[in-house]
N, C-alpha and C positions, 0 to 999 in steps of 0.2 A: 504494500500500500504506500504510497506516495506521500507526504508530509503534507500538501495540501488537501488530499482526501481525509488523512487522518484527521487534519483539525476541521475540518468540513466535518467529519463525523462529531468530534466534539459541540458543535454547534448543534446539531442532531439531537444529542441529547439533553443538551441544558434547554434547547426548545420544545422537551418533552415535558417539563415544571410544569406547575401551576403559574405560576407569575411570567415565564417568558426571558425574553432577554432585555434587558435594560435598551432602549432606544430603538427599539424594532415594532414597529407599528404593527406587522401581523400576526408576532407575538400576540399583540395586545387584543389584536379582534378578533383572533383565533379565542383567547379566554372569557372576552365577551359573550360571543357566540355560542361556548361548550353552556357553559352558568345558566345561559336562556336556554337550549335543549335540554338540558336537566330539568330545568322547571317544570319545562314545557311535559316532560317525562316522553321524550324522544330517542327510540334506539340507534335511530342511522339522521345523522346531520346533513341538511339538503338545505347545499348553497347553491345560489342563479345568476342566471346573467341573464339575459335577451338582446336579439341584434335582428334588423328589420333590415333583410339583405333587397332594398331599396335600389341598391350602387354601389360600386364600390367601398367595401367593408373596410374604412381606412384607420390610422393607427390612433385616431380620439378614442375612436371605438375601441379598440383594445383595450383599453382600461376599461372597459365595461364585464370585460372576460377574465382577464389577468388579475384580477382585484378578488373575485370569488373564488381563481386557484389555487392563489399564493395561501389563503386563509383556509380553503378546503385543503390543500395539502399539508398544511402545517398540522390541521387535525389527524389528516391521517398518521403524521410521522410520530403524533401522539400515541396510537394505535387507537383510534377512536374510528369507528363507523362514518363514512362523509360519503357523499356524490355532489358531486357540480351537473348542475344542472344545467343546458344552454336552449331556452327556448327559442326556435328561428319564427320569428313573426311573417311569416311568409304567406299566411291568408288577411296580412294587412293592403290593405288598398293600394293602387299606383298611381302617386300623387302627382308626379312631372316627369318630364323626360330628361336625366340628367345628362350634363355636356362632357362630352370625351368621351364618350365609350362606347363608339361606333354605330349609332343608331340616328336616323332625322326623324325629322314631326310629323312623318305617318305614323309614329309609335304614340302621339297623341290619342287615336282611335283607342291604344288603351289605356286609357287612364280612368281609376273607376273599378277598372276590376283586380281581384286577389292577384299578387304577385307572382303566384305557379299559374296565372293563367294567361301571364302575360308572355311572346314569346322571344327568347332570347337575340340579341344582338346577330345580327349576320356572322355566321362562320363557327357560331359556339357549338361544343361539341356536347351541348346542354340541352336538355327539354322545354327550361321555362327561366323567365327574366331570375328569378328568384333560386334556382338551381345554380346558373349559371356565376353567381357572384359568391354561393355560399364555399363553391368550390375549392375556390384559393385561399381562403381562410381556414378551413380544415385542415387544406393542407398545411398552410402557415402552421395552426396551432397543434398537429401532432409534431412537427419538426422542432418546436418548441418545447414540448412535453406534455403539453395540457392536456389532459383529458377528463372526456364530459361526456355525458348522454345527451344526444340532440336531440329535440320535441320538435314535430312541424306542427305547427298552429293549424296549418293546411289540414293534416290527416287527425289532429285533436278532431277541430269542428265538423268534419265532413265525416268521420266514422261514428258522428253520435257520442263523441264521450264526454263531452258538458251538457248535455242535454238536458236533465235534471239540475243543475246551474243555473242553465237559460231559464229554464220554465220556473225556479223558483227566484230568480231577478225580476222574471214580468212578473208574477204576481205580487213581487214587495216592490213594484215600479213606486209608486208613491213614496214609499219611505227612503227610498235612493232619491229619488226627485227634491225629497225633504233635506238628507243630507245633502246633495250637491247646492240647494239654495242657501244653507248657512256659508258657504265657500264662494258664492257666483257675485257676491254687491262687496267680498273684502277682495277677491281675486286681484293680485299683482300682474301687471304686464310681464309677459316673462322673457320678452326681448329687453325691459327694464331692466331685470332680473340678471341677465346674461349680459348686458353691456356695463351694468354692476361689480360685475365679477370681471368683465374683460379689464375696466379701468386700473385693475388690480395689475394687467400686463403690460400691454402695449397697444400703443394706435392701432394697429394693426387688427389688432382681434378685438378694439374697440367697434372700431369701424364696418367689423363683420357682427356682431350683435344681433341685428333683426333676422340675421340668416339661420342663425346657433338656434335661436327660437321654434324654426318654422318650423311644423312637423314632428317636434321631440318630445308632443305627449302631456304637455303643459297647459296652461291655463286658456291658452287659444285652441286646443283640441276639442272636438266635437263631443258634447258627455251625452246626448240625445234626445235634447229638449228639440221641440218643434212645435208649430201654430197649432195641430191636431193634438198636441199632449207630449206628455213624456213615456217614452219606449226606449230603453237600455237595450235594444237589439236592433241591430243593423242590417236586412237580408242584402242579397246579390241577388237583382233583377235576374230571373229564369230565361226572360231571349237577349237583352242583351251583356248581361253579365256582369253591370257595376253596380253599383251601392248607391248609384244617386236616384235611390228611393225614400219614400217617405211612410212610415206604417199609417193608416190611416183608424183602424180600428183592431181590439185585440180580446179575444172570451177567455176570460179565467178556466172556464168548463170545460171546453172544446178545445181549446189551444189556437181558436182559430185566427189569424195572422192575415189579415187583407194590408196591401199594399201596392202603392203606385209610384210609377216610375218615371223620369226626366223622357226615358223614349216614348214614353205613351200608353208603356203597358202598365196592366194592373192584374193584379191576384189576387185570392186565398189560398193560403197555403197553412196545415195544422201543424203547428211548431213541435209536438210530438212526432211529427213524422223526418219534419225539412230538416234537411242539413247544410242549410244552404244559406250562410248568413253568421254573425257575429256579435258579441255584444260588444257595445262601445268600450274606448281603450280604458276610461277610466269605472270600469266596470271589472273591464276583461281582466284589467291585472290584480285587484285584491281576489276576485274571485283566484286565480291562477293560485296565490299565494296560502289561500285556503287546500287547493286540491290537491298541489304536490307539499307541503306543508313545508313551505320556504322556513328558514331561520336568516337568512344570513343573503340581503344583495343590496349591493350598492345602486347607483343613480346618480345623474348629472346635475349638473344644477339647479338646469330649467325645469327638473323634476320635481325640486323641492321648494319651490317658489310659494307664496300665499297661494292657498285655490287649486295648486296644479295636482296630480295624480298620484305623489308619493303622499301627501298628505290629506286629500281627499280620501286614499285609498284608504288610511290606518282608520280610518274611521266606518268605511264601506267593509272592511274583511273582516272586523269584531260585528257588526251592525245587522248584516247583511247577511254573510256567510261562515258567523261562527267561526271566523281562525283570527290568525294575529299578524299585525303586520312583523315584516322579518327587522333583523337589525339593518339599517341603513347608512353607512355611509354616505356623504356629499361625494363625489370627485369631481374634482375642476378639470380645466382646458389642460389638452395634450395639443400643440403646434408647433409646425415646422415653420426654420428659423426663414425670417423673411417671405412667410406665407401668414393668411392671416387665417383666423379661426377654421380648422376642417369641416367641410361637410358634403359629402358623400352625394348630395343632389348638385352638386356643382362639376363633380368629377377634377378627373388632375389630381388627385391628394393621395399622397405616397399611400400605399398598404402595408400591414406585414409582412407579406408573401414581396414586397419589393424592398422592404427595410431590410429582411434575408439576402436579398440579393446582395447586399454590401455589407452587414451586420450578423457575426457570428449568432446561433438564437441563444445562449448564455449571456452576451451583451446585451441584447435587444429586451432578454429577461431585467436582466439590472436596472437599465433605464428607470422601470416602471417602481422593481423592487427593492430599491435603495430610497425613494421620495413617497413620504402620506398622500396616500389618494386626495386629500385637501391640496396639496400640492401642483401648482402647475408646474410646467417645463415646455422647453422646446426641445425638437427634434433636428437637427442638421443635417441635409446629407454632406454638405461643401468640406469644404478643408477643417470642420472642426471633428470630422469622423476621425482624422489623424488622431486627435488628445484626447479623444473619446475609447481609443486603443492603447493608448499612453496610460490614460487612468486606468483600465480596467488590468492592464499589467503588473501597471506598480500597487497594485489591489493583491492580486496570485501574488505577488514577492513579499507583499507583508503577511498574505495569509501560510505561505510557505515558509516565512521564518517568522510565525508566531508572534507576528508583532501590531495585529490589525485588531480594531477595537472592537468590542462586542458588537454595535451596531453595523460597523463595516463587512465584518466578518456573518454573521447573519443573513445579509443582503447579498454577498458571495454564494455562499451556501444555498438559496433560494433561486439565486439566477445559474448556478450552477448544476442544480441536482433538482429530482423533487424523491416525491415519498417512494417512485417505484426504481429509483437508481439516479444515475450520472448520467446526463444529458453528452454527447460524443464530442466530445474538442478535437481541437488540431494538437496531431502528435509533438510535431516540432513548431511550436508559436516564435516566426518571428515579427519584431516592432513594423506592424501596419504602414506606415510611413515608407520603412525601406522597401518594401514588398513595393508598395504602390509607386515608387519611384523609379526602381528595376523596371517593373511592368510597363512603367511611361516610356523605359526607355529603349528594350527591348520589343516592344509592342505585342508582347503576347508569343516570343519565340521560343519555344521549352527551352531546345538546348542552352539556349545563351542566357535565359533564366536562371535553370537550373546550377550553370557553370559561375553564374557572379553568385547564388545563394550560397556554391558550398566553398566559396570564397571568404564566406561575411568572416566565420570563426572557425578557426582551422583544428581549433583543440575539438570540436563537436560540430563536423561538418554533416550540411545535408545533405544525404542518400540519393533523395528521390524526391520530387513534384509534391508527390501524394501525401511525405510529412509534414507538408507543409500547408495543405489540405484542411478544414474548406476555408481557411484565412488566404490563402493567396486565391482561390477564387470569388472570394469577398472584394478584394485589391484589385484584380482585373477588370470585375465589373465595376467598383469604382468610376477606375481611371477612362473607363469606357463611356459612364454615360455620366460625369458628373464632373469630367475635367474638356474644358474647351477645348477645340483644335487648335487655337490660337496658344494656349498654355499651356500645349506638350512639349517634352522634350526632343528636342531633333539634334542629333550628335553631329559637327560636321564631317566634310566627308575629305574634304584637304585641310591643312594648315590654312589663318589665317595670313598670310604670307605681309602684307601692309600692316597689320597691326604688330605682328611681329618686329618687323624692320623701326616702327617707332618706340619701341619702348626704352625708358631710360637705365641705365646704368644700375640705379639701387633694383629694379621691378625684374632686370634680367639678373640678379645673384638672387633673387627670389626662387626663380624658376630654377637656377643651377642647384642650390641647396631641396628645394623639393623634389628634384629628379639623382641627383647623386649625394645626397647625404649631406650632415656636417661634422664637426668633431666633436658635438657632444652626443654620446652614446645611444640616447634616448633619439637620436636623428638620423636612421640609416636610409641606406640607397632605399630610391621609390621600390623595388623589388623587394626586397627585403624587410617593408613595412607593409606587405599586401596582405591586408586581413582592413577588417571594418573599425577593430579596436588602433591596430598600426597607424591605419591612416588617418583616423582624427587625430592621433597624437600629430602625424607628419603636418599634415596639414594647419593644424592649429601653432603647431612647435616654428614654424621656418618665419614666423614674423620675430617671435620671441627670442632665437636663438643672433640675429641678425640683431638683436637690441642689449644682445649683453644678457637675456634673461636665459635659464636653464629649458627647456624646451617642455618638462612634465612641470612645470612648477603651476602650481593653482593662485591665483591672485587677481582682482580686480586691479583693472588699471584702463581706465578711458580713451587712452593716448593712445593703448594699444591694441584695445577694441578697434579701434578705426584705423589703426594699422593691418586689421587684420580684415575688417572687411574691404576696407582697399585691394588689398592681394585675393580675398575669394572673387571679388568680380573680374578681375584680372584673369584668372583661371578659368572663370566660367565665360568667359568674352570669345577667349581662344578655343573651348572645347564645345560650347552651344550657340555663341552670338546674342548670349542675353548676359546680363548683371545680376542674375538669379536663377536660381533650377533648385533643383534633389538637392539634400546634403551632398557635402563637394566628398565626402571621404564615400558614398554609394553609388556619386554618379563615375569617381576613379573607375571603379570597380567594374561599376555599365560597362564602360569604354574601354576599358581593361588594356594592360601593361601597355603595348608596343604603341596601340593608337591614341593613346594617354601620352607617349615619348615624343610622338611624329607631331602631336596637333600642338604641344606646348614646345614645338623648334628645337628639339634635344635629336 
């Protein structure tokens, strides 16, 4: 076992207490959680989540998932009874046509009807809009670890298994109607609500506000009042298949159901029979919370607004349907940096399944499990994925030498493991930064990849591609779809021959001392310093050595700071034709020995 697994196990255990780990938040709602199932006198703990695969299932969402794992797992590692539960709301209406994802405004035609009835984008190898999007986020979330039991909403309502629900909602219609009016004249704007919370960020996710609102189930959601009355049940017109009906009449006795449609049509249909239809959201969900007997799920913010649905519902699921609401969490905005608030009817907003693409799933776990679901954050894909690989390293070095704090180490352990084992790393991790700087420079050529990798460090070089696996496929896709053409690296392919010719006298002992050594020990021929360790020393040493200082000597000194980025632009002029690139001891390495001799005029 490995020093990091072993203290990863240690964590294991002290998260199996009563009390948790000092500074670990799901410690802490993990022990909330168990306390309420005890009362409750509950054998198996059922945490939720819900995601209305609308659009693109983007990474705001994830925290709607991630939130109930992290907590559900931690029970389990308890040895305590849990399931995560993931309702796919997929017999929710189709509200708009979102932008980016391959469809025009003939898919207007369906808006209105349930979202397995809508059908998928040209080319999907899907059956229905609502298939089609849940797909890559499965797969995102078993690549991650998570595991859930999915509920289709679709196959609940349409197999008859709310049925006795529904039929006991219409007949306590009135005392729903009664609760929903103590909530309708205090009800909060919940774009107020959500531009509330954005001012907490930034313009950006200020300015998105009224968007965060629409659609999220909140205090502007349909509860089912109408001119004819109040009906908490919602049917899908029989010819043309959407909801923009209106029940017109309804018999306690009979179950019998008339209703009329925006196309013309009109019905009876006896609710005993139909299955075809829904009860409104802020019905749907206490009830839900009643029938699979929720303990434990979080909610956004727009949810918990005056008036809106998390707290409407705690009153409708003791009220109404005899259960309780679960514990709830708030969780704020997840956004990407220089994007403004996510929302999935807009399209364009990074996923999981594409945060994988460049983000190891133990990082992409971290993100979420290292910050209180009260917490916001942004997400980066740009240059700050670099120290986003920086931190999670120097994180594995303090958990491998037992020097990382409870709360750090916790948040490791959770982004690294869960209750059924270790999540699969890369055999040989090296710093994301040099991967993705080789890759710029090489553009993807194994061999010569391969050949500056097992270059980096000679005392434990790499074998093969595949140790290096799936962080250098992480680094490729990067540089592929998140570093301009303009910002690659292009090695030249001659000497610059005129820039060569002008340089002066100090800049050319420059170049002689980094390609054949000098007499302080720690400064040998560029051959001879060929390793990743060597040549930052060479590289960093030949300002130093030239000034009287000792070449490893550590010391701030300003003077020669800017002596020293002087001489890297100098280097990097003659080897790219830019004042900047890759670290200068990675990109040596790129361009390796001879063409490294020939472009610097040796």
């Amino acid at each position: 076992m490995t020093d990091t697994a072993r203290n990863a196990d240690t964590v294991a255990a002290s998260a199996g207490t009563d009390r948790g780990i000092d500074g670990d938040w799901v410690s802490r709602l993990a022990d909330e959680v168990v306390v309420e199932a005890k009362r409750r006198g509950m054998d198996t703990i059922v945490c939720a989540s819900g995601i209305s695969p609308s659009g693109p299932v983007h990474l705001g969402n994830l925290r709607e998932v991630i939130t109930p794992h992290l907590v559900a797992d931690e029970i389990k590692r308890r040895g305590i009874a849990c399931e995560h539960i993931m309702s796919w709301d997929d017999y929710d209406r189709f509200r708009k046509v979102p932008f980016g994802v391959g469809v025009d405004e003939s898919w207007n035609q369906h808006i209105g009807k349930p979202l397995t009835s809508v059908p998928p984008p040209p080319g999907s190898a899907h059956d229905s809009w609502a298939e089609h999007f849940k797909a890559p986020l499965v797969d995102a979330l078993t690549r991650m670890g998570i595991d859930f039991r999915g509920i289709s909403q679709t196959q609940q309502y349409t197999s008859g298994a709310y049925r006795e629900q529904i039929l006991h909602a219409m007949r306590e219609r009135a005392h729903i109607d009664e609760v929903l009016g103590r909530y309708r004249t205090k009800a909060a704007d919940p774009a107020a609500v959500v531009a509330g919370q954005a001012k907490k960020l930034d313009a950006d996710q200020e300015a998105a506000a009224a968007e965060a609102a629409e659609g999220s189930g909140a205090a502007s959601e349909d509860d089912g009042t109408a001119a004819t009355g109040y009906y908490p049940y919602k049917p899908y017109c029989d010819i043309c298949q959407r909801d923009t009906t209106t029940v017109t009449a309804y018999d306690d006795e009979t179950t019998a159901l008339t209703y009329t449609c925006a196309c013309g049509h009109g019905r009876t249909v006896l609710l005993s029979e139909s299955n075809h239809g829904k009860l409104v959201w802020k019905v749907d969900w206490p009830m839900r919370w009643a029938y699979e007997g929720v303990v434990f799920e979080p909610s956004g913010v727009d949810h918990q607004s005056p008036g809106s649905s998390f707290v409407v519902g705690g009153q409708l699921v003791r009220e109404i349907f005899g259960g309780e609401r679960p514990v709830g969490p708030m969780y704020a905005f997840v956004g990407i940096k220089g994007m403004a608030k996510m929302s999935s009817s807009k399209g364009g907003v990074p996923t999981p399944a594409e945060a994988l693409e460049i983000m190891e799933p133990a990082i992409l776990r971290w993100l979420y499990a290292r910050r209180k679901p009260s917490q916001s954050f942004d997400i980066s894909f740009g240059q700050e994925i670099q120290r986003l690989y920086d931190e999670w390293d120097a994180l594995v070095r303090k958990v491998t030498g037992d020097s990382a704090q409870p709360g750090d180490l916790a948040a490791y352990q959770r982004a690294s493991s869960t209750a059924a084992g270790e999540l699969a790393r890369t055999p040989h991790p090296l710093p994301f930064r040099t991967l993705a700087s080789v890759v710029d420079i090489t553009t993807g050529h194994d061999d010569q990849t391969l050949r500056i990798l097992s270059e980096l460090d000679p005392e434990d070089p790499l074998e093969s591609l595949d140790e290096a696996r799936p962080r250098l496929t992480c680094a490729e896709n990067w540089v592929d779809t998140q570093v301009a053409a303009e910002d690659r690296t292009r090695v030249r392919v001659e000497p610059d021959a005129e820039l060569l010719s002008g340089v002066g006298e100090s800049e050319r002992e420059e170049l002689r001392v980094l390609l054949e050594g000098h007499a302080d020990p720690a400064l040998p021929r560029l051959e001879d310093a060929w390793s990743l360790d060597g040549l930052t020393t060479q590289v960093y040493g030949v300002p130093k050595v030239l000034r009287g200082i000792e070449a490893d000597a550590k010391l701030r000194d300003p003077e020669l700071s800017k002596a020293q980025r002087e001489f890297f632009k100098l280097v990097y002029r003659l080897l790219i034709g830019k004042e900047t690139g890759p670290r200068l001891p990675t990109l040596l390495l790129a361009v390796g020995l001879d063409r490294t001799k020939a472009l610097l005029g040796h």
